[in-house]
N, CA and C of each residue as an Amber inpcrd file, in Angstrom:
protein
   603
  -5.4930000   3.1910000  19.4150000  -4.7710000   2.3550000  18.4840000
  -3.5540000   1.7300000  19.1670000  -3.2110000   0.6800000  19.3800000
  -2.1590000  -0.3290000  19.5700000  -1.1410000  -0.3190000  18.0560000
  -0.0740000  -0.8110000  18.8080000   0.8370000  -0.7360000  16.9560000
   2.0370000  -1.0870000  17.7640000   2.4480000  -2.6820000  16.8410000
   3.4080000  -3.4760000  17.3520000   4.8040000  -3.0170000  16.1030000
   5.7390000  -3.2320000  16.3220000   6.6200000  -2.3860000  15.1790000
   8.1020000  -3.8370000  15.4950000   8.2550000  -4.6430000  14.1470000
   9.1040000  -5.5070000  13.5600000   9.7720000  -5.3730000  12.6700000
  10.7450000  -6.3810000  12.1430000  11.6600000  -5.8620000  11.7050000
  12.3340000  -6.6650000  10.6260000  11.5280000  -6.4630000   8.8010000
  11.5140000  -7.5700000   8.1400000  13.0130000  -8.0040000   8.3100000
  13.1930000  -9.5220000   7.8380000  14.6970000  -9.9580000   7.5280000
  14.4830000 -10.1270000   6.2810000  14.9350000  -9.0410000   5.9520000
  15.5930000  -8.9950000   4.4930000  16.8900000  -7.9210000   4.2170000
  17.7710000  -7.7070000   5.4970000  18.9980000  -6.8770000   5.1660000
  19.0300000  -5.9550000   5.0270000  17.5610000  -4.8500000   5.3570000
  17.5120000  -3.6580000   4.6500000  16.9070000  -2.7400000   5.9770000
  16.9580000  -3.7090000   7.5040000  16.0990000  -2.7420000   8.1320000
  15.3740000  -2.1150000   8.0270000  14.2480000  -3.4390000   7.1500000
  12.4540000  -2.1570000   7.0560000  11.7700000  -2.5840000   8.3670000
  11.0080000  -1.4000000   8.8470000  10.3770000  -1.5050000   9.7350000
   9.2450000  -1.8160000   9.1240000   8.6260000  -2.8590000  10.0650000
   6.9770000  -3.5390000   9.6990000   5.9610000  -2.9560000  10.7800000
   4.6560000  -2.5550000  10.2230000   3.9400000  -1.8040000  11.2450000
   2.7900000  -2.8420000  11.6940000   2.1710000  -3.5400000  12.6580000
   1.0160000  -3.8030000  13.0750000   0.2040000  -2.8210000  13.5000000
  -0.4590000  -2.2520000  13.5020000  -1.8070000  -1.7290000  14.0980000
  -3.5480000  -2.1230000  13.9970000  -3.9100000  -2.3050000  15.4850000
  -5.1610000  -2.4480000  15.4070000  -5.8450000  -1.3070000  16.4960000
  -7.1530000  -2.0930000  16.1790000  -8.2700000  -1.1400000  16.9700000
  -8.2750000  -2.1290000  18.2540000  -8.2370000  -1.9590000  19.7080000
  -8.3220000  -2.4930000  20.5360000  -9.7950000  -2.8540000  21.2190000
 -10.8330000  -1.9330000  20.6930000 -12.4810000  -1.8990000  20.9590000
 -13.3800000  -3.2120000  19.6560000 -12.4130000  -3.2400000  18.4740000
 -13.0050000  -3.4910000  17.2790000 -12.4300000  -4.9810000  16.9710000
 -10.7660000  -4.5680000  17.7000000  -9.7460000  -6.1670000  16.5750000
  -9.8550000  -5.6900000  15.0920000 -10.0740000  -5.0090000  14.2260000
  -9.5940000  -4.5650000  13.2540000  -8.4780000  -4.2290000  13.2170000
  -8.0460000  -4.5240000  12.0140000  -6.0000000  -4.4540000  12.2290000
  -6.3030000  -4.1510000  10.4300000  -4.5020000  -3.4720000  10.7070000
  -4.0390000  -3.0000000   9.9070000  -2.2480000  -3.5490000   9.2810000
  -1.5900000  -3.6570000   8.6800000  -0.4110000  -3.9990000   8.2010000
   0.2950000  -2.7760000   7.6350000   1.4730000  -2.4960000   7.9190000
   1.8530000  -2.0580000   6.8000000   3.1040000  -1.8810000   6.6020000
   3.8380000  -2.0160000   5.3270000   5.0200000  -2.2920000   5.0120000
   6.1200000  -4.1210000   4.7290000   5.1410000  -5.1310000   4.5250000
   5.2920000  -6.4330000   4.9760000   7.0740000  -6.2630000   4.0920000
   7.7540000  -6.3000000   4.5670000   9.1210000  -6.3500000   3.9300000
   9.7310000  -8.0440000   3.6260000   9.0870000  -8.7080000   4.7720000
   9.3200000 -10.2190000   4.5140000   8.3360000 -11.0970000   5.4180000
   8.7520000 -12.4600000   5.0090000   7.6370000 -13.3220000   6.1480000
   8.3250000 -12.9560000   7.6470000   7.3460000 -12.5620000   8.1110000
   7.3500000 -12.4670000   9.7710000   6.8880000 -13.6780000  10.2020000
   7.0460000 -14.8620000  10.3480000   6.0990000 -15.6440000  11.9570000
   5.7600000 -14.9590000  12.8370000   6.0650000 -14.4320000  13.5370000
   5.9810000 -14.1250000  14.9720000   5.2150000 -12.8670000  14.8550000
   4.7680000 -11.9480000  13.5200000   3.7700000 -11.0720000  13.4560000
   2.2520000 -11.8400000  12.9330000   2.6250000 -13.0640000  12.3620000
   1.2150000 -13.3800000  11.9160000   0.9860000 -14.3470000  13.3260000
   1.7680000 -15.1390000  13.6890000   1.1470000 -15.5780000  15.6660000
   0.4150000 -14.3370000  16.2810000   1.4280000 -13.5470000  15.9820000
   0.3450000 -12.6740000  17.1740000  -0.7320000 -12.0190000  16.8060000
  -0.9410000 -11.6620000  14.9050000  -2.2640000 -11.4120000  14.7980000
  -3.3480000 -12.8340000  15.5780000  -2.6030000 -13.7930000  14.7950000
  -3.7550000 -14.9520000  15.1230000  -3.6500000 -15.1050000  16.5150000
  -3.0650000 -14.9710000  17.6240000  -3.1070000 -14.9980000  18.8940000
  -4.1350000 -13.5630000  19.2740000  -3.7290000 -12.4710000  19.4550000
  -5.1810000 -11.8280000  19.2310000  -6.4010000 -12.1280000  18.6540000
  -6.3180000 -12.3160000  18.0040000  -7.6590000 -13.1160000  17.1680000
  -8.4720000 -11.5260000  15.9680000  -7.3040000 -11.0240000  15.9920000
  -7.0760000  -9.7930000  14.9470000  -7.9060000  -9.8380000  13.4970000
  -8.7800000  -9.1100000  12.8280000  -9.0820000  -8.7890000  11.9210000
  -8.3320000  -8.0540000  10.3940000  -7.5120000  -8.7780000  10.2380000
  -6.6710000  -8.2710000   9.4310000  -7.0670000  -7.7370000   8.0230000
  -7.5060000  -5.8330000   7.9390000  -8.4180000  -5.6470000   6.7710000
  -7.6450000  -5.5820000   5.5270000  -6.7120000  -4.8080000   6.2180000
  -5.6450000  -4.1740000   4.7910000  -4.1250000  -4.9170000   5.1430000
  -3.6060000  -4.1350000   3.7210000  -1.9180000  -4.8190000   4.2780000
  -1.7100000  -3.1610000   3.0670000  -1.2400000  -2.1190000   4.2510000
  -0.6680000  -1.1730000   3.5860000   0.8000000  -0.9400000   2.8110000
   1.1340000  -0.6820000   1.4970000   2.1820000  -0.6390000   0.8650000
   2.3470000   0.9360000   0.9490000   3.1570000   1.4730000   1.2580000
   3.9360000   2.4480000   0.9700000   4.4080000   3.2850000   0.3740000
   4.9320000   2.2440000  -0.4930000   5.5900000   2.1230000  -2.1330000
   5.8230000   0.7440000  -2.4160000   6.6970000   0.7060000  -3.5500000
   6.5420000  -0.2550000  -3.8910000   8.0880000  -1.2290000  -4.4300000
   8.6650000  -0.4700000  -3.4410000  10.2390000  -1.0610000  -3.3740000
  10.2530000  -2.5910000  -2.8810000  11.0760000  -3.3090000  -3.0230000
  10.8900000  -4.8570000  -3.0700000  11.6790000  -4.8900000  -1.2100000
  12.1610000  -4.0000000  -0.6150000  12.3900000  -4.3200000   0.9580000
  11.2200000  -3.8300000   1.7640000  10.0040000  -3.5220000   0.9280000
   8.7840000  -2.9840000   1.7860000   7.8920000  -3.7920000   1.4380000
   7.6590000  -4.6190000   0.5840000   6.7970000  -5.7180000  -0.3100000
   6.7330000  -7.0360000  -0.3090000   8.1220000  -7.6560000   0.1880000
   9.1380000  -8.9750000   0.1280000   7.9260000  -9.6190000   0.9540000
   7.5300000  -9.8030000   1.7690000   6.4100000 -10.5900000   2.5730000
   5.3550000 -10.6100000   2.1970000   4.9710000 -10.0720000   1.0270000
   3.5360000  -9.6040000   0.8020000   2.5180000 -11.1650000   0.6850000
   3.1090000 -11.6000000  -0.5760000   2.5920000 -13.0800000  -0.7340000
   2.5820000 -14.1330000   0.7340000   3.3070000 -13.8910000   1.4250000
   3.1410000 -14.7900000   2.7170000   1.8290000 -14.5590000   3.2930000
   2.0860000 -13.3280000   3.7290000   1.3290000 -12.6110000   4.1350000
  -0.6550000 -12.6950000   3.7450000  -0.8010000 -12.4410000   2.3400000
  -1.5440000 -13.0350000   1.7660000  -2.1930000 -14.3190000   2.0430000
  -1.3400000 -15.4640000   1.8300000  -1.6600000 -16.8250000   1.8340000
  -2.3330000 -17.1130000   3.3230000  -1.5980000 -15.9790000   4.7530000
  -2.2150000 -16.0270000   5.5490000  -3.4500000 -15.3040000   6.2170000
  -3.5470000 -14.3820000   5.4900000  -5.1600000 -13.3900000   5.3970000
  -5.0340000 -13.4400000   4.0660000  -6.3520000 -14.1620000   3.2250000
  -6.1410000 -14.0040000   2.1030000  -7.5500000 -12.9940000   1.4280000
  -8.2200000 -12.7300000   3.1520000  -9.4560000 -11.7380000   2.9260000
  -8.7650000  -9.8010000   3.1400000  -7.7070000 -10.0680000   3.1560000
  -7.1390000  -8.8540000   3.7690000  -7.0280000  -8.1320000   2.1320000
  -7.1340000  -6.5830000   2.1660000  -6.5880000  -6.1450000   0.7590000
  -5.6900000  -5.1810000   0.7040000  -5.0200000  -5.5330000  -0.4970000
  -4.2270000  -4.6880000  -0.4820000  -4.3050000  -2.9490000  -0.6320000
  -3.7460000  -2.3740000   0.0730000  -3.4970000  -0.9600000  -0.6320000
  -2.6540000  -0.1290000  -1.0420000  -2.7040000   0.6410000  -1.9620000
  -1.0680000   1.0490000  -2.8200000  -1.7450000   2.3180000  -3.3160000
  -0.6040000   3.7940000  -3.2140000  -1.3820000   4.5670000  -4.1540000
  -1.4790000   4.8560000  -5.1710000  -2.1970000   5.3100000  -6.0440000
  -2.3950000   5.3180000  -7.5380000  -1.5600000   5.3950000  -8.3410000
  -0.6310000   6.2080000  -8.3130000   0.4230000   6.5090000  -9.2320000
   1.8780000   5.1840000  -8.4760000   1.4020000   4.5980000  -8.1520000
   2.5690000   3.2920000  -7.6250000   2.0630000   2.2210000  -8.3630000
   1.4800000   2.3530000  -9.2210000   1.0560000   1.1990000  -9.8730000
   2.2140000   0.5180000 -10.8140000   2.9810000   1.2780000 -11.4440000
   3.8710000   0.8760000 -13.0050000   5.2070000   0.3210000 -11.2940000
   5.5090000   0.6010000 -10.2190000   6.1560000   0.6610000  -9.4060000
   6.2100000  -1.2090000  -9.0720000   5.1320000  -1.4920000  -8.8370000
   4.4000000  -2.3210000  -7.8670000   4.8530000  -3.3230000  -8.8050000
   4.1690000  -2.9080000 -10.3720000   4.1060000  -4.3160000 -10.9090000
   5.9590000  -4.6560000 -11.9330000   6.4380000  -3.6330000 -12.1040000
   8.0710000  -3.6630000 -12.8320000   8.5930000  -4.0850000 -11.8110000
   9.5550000  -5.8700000 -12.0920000   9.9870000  -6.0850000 -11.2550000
  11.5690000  -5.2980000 -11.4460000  11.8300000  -4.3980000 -12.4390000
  13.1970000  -4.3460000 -12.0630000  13.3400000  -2.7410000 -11.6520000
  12.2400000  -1.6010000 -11.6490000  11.6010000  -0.9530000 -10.8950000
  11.5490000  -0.4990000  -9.5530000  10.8070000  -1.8100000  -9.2580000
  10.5840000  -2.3680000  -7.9010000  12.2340000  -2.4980000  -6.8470000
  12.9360000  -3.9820000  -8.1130000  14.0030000  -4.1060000  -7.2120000
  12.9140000  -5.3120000  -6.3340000  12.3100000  -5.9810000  -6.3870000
  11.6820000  -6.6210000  -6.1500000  10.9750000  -7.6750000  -6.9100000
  10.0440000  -8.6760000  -6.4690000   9.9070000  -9.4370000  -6.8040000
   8.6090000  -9.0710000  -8.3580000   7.8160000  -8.3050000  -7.8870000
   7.1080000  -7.3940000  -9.3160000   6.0430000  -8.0210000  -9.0140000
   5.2120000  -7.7980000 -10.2680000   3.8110000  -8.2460000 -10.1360000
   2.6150000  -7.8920000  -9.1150000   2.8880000  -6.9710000  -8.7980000
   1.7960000  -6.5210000  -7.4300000   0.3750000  -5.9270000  -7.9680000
  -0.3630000  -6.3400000  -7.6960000  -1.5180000  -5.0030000  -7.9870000
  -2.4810000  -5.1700000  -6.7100000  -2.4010000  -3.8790000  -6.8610000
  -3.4620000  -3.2960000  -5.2450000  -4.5690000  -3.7110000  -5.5770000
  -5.3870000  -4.0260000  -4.4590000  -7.0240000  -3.9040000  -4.5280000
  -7.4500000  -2.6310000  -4.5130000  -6.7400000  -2.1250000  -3.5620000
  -7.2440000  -0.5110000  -3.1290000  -6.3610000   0.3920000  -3.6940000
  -6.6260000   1.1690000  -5.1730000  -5.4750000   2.2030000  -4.8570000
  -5.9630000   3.3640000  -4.5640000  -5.2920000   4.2240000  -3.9610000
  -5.4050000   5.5750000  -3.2070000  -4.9790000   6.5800000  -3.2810000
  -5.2460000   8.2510000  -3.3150000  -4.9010000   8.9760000  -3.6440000
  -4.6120000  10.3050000  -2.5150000  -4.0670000  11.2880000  -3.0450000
  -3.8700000  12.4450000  -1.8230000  -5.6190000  12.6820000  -0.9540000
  -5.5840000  12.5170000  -0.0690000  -6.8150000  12.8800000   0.5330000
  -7.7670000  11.1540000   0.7730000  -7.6420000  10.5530000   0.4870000
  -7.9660000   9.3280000   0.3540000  -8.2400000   8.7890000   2.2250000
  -9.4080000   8.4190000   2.0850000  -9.6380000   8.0100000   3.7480000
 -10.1870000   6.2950000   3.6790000  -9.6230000   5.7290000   4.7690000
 -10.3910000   4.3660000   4.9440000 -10.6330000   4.0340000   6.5930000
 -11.7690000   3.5110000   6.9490000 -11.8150000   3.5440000   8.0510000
 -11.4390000   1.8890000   8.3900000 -11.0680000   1.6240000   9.5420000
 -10.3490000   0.6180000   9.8030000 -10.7830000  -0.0390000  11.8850000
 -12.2610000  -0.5340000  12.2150000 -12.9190000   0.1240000  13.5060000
 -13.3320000   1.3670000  13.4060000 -12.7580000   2.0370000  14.7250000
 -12.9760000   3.4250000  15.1710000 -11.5990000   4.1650000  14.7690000
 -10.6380000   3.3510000  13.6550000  -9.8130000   4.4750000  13.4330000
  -9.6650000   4.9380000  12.0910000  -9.1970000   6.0720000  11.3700000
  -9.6060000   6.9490000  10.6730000  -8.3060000   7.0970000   9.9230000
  -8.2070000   6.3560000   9.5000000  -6.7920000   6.4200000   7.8760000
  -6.6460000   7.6030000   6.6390000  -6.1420000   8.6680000   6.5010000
  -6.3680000   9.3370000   5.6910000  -4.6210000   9.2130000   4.9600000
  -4.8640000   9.0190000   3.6270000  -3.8350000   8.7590000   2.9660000
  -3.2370000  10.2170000   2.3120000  -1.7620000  10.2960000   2.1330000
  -1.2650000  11.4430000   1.9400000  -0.0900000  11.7880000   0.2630000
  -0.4030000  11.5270000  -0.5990000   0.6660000  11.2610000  -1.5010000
   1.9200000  12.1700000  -1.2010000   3.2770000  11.7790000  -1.3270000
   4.4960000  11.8050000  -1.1100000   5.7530000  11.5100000  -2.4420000
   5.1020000  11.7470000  -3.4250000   6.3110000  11.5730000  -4.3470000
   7.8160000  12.0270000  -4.5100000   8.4890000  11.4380000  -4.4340000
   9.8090000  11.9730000  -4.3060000  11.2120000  10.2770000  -4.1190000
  10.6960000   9.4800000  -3.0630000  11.4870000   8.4220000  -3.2900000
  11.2730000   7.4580000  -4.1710000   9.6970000   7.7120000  -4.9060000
   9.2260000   6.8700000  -5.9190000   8.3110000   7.5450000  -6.0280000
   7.4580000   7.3290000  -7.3450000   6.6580000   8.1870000  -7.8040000
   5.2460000   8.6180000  -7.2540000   4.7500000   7.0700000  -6.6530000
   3.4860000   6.9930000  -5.6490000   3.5400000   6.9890000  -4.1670000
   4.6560000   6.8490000  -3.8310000   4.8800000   6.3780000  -2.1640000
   3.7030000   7.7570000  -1.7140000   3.2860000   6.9680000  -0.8200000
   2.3060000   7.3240000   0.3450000   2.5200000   7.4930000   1.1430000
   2.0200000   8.4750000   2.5210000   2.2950000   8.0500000   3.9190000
   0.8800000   8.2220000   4.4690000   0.9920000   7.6320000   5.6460000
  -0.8710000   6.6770000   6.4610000  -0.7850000   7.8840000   7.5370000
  -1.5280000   8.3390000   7.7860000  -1.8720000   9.4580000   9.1240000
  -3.2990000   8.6550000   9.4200000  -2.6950000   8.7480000  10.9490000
  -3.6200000   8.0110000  11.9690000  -3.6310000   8.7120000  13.1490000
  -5.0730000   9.3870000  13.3730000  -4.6060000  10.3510000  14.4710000
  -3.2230000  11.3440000  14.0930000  -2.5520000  11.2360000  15.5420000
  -0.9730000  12.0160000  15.4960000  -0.1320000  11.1270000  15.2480000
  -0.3410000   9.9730000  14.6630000   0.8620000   9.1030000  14.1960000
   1.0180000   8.9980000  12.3310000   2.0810000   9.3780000  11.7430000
   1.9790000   8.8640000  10.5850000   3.4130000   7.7840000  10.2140000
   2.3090000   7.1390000   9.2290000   3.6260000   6.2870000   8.9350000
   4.0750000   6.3900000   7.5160000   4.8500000   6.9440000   7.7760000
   5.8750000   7.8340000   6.8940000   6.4710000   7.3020000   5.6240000
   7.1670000   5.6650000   5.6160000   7.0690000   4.8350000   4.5800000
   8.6400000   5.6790000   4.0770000   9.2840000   5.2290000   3.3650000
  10.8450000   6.4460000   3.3370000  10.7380000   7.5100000   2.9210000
   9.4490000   8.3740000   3.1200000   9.7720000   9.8500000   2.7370000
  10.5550000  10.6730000   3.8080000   9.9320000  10.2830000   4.7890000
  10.6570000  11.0430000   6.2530000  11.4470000  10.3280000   7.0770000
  12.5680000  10.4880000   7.6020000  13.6220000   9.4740000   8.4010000
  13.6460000  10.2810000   9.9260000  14.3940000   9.7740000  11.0670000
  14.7280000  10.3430000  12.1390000  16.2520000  11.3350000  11.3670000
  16.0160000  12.6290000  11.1530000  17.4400000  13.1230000  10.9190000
  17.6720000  13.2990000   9.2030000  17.2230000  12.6050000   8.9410000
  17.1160000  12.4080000   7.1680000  16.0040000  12.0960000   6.3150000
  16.4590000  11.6740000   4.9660000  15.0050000  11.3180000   3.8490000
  15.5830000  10.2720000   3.3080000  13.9510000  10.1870000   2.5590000
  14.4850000   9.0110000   1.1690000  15.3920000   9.3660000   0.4880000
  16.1970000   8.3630000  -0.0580000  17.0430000   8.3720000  -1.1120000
  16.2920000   8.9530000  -2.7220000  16.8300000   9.3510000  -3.7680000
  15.8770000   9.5410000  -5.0810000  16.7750000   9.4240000  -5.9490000
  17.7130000   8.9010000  -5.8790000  19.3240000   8.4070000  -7.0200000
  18.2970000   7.4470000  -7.6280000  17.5770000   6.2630000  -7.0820000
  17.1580000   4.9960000  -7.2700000  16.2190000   5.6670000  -9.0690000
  15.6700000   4.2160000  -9.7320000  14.6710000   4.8440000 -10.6170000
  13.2350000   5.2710000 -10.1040000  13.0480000   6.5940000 -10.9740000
  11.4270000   7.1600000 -10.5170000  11.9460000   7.9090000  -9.1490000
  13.1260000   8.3000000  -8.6300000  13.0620000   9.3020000  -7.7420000
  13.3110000  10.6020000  -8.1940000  12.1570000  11.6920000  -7.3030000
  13.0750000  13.1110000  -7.4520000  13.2130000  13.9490000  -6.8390000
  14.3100000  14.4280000  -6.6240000  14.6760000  15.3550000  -5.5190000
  13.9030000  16.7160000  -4.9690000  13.5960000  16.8270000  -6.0640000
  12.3360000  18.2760000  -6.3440000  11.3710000  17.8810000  -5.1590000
  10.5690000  16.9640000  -5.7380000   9.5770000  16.0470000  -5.5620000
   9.3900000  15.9040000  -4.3070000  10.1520000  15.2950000  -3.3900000
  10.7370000  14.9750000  -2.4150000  10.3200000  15.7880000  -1.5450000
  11.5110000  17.1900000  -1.6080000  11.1700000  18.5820000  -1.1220000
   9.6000000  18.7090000  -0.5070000   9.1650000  19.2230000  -1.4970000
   7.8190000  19.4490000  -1.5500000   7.2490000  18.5910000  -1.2830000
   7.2530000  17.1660000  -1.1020000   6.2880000  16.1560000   0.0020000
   6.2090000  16.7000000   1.0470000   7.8110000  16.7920000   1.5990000
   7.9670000  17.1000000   3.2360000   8.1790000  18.4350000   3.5980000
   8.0700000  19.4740000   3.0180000   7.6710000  20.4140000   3.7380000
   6.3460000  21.1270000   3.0180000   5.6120000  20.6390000   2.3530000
   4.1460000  21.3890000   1.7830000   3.1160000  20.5480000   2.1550000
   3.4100000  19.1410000   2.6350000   2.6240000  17.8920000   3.1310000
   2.8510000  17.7180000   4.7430000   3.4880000  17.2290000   4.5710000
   4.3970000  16.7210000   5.9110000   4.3670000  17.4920000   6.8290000
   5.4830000  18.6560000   6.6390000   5.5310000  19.6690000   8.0140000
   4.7910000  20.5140000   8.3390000   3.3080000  20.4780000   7.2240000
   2.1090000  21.1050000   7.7790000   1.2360000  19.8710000   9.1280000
   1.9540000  18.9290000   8.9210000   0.9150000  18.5020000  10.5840000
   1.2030000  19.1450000  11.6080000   0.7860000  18.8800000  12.6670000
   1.2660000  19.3500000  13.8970000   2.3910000  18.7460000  14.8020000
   2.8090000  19.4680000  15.1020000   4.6260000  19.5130000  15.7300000
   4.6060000  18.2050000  16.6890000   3.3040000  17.6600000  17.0170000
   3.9280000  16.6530000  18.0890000   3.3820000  15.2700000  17.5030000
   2.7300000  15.3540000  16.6030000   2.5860000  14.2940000  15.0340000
   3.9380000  13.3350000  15.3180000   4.0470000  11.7490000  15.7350000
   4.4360000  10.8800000  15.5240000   5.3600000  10.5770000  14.4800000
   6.1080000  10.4950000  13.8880000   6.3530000   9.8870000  12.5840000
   7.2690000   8.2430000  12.9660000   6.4490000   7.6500000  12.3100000
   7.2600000   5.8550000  12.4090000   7.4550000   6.3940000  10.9720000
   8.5900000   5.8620000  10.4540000   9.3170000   5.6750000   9.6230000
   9.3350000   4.3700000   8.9880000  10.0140000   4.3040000   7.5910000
  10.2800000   3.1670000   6.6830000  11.5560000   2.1060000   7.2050000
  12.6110000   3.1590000   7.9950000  13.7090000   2.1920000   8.5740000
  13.9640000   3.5640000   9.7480000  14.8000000   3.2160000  10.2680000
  15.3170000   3.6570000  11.4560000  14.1530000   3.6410000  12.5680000
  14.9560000   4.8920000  13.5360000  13.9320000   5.2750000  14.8380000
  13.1260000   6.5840000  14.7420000  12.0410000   6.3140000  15.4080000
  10.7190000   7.0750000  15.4220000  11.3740000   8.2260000  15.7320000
  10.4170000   9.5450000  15.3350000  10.8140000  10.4960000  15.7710000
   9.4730000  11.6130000  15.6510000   9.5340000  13.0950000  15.7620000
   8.6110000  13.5950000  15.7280000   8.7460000  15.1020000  14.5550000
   7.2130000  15.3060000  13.9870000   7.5030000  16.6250000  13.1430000
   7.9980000  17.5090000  13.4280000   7.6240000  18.4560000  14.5820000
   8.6470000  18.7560000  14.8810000  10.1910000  19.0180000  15.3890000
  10.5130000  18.0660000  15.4930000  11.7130000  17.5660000  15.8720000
  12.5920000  17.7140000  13.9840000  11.7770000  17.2250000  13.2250000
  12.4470000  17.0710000  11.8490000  12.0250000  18.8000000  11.3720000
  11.4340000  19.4140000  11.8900000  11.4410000  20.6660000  11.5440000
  12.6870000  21.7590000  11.5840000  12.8890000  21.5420000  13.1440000
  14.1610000  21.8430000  13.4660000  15.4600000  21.2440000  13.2940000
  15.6610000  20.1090000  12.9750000  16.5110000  19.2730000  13.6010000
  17.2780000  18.6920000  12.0340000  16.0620000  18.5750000  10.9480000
  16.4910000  17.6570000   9.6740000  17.3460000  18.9520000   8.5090000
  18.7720000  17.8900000   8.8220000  19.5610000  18.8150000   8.0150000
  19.2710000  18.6900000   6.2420000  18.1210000  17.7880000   6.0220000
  17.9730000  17.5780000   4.5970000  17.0050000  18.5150000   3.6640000
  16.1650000  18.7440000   4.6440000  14.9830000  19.8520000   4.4720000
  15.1130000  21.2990000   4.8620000
């Protein structure tokens, strides 16, 4: 797996994920926070298969590009997980622009294959009620449940602290210690590293 990592402009430092299959050109999205140019050139400069455009959640600094995005793969679908639905589509919820509905929604255990790579979806409630995170191989993308050092916020509406907890250490810190984590904003880091290291958990 290849995976190019940008950086919507929308003020909020979301990280945007590209990933494809390098044998296949199947690609993946996830997190479109705003219009990128220079991520949809380089799908179309690869000559990239763009299947999905993964949502996260459904906060309006992880979403903000979605419609661009769209207009430019408009065969691509969306995916969101199940319980992010009332999220996706309340724009004041959201904090975003609203109106979203997934093609794909998805649940704990939830797999999609994408080429030769192997997507298994993980529910994460705690910074919102549906947020998800994507495990790929030893990489997951974490979406704001897990930070380098910290977590999601859950002050916001539909967060809970409880909730939270129990994503990341009954979900989460059961992967294995050298498990990837790309994150929703900041810098990458690793499970175990947030095992030891995260003063929040």
């Amino acid at each position: 797996m290849k995976i190019e990592q940008y950086m919507a402009y929308n003020g909020f430092g979301t990280n945007v994920y590209l990933a494809w299959d390098e044998y296949t050109n199947k690609a993946f999205l996830v997190d479109p926070g705003s219009k990128l140019d220079k991520c949809v050139q380089s799908i179309k400069d690869k000559g990239l298969d763009l299947e999905y455009i993964i949502l996260t959640h459904g906060h309006g600094d992880h979403t903000g590009g979605l419609e661009d995005f769209r207009k430019e793969f408009p065969d691509a679908k969306v995916v969101a997980g199940r319980r992010e639905r009332k999220m996706l589509y309340d724009r004041h919820m959201s904090m975003g622009k609203g109106g979203i509905k997934a093609d794909i929604e998805v649940s704990d255990g939830s797999t999609l294959e994408v080429g030769t790579m192997h997507l298994e979806f993980i529910e994460c409630p705690g910074h919102t009620p549906g947020g998800i995170s994507v495990l790929c191989d030893k990489i997951l993308f974490a979406g704001d449940t897990l930070f380098f050092r910290s977590v999601g916020r859950t002050d916001l509406e539909g967060g809970d602290w409880d909730e939270l907890q129990t994503s990341i250490r009954d979900k989460l810190f059961k992967l294995p210690e050298d498990t990837i984590v790309l994150p929703g904003h900041g810098e990458k880091t690793t499970i175990g590293y947030e095992q030891r290291y995260n003063p929040f958990v």
